[in-house]
N, C-alpha and C positions, 0 to 999 in steps of 0.2 A: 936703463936709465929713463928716467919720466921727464917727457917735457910740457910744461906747464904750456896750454893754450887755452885759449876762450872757450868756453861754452860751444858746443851746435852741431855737433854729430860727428862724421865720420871725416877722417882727413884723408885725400889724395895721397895715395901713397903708403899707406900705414898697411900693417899688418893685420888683418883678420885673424880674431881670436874665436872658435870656435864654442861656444857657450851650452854646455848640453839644459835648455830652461828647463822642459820638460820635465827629468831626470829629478831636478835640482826641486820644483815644485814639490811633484812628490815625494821627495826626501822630506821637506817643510814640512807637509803636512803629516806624514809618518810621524817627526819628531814632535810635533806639538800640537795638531789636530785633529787625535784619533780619540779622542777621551779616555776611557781604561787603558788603550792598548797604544797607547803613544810611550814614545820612548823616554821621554821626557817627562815631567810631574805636573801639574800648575803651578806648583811654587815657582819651577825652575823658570817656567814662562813669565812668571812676574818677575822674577830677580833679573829674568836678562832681555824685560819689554817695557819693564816701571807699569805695570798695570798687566790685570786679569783680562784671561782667556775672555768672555764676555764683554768688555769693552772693546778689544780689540774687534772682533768682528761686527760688533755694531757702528764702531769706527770703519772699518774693509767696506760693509755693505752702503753705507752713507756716502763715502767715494767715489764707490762705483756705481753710484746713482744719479750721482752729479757731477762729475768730470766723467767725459767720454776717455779720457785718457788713461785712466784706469780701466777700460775693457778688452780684455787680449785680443790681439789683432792676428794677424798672417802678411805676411812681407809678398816679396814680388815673387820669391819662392816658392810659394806656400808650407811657408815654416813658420811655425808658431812663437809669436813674440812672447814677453815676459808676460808671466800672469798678474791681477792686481795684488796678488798676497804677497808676489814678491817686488812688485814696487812699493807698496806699505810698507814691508818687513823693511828694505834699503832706507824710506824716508824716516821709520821708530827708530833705526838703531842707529843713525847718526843723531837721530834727536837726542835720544836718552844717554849716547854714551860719548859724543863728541867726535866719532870716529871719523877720517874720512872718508870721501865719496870712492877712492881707489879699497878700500880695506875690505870692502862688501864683497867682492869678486869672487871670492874664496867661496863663502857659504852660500848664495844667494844666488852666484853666477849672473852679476850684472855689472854692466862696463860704469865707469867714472862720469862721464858725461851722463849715460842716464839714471846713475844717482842720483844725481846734480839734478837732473830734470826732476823727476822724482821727486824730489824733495820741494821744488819750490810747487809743484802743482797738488801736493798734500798739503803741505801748508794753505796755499790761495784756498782749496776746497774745504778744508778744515773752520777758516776763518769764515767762509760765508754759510756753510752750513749748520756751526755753532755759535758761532757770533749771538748771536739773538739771548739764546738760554743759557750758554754758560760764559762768554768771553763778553762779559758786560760788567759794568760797575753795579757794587752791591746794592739792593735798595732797603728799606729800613726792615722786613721782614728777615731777610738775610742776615742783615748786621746783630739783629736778636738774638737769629738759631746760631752762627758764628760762636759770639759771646757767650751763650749758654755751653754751646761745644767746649769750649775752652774752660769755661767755669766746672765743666764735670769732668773734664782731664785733669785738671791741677793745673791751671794757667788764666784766674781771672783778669778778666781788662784785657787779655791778648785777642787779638785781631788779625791772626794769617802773616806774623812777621814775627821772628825771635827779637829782633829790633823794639817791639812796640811791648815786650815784657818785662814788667818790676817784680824780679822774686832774687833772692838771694843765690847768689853760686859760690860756694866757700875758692876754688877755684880762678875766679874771673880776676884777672890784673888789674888794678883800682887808680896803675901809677898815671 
């Protein structure tokens, strides 16, 4: 049974789950990191990352450039903590698929809490490190190539929103 508690690491008391990272890493990368010889396609990586093998790791190395918490560590043990690929991996696929922070555990081999963590220190690094160039309002060059974009798709006047399109759908409810 899960009991829902705050955020912050480990509880007094609780049970230690043994998490093989290691193991689980390189599984990661066998399945999706080996180019030829991965087990998995590119396709499959987009269909289950919402984006290509090459953004993703230009995303990984951006991270781990500028949050220290994305750098694998060693505990008091010296056992090696999670690596950044599989805190990324834990922050994409709640993003992309809604899943939650407990659901990860299975493939990834990381605990709810540091999901959780995870996710908000991707997101904060995410935000200052692309902020600038892509998480910005359009300015009138953009709004041009946009517009053109759309006019050579079959969607003039459209502007980044099914919302903001006037074409015909024989389908669409009119009541």
């Amino acid at each position: 049974m899960c009991k829902k508690r705050p955020h912050g690491g480990s509880t007094l008391g609780r049970r230690y789950i043994r998490r093989d990272r290691k193991e689980r890493h390189d599984q990661i990368i066998n399945d999706y990191f080996k180019g030829e010889q991965s087990k998995y396609m590119r396709e499959h990586f987009r269909c289950r990352f919402r984006m290509n093998v090459e953004l993703f790791n230009r995303i990984l190395r951006a991270i781990e450039t500028n949050d220290d918490y994305f750098t694998q560590k060693t505990d008091a043990v010296r056992k090696l903590g999670l690596s950044p690929l599989q805190k990324m991996m834990a922050a994409v696929r709640m993003l992309a698929y809604g899943c939650p922070a407990d659901f990860l555990d299975e493939y990834v081999q990381i605990g709810e809490s540091t999901a959780i963590e995870s996710l908000k220190h991707f997101c904060d690094v995410v935000i200052r490190v692309f902020e600038t160039q892509y998480l910005r309002k359009p300015n009138t060059n953009d709004i041009a190539r946009l517009l053109k974009e759309g006019e050579d798709r079959g969607f003039p006047g459209m502007l980044g929103s099914l919302d903001c399109m006037h074409w015909h759908w024989k389908n669409c409810p009119t009541a």
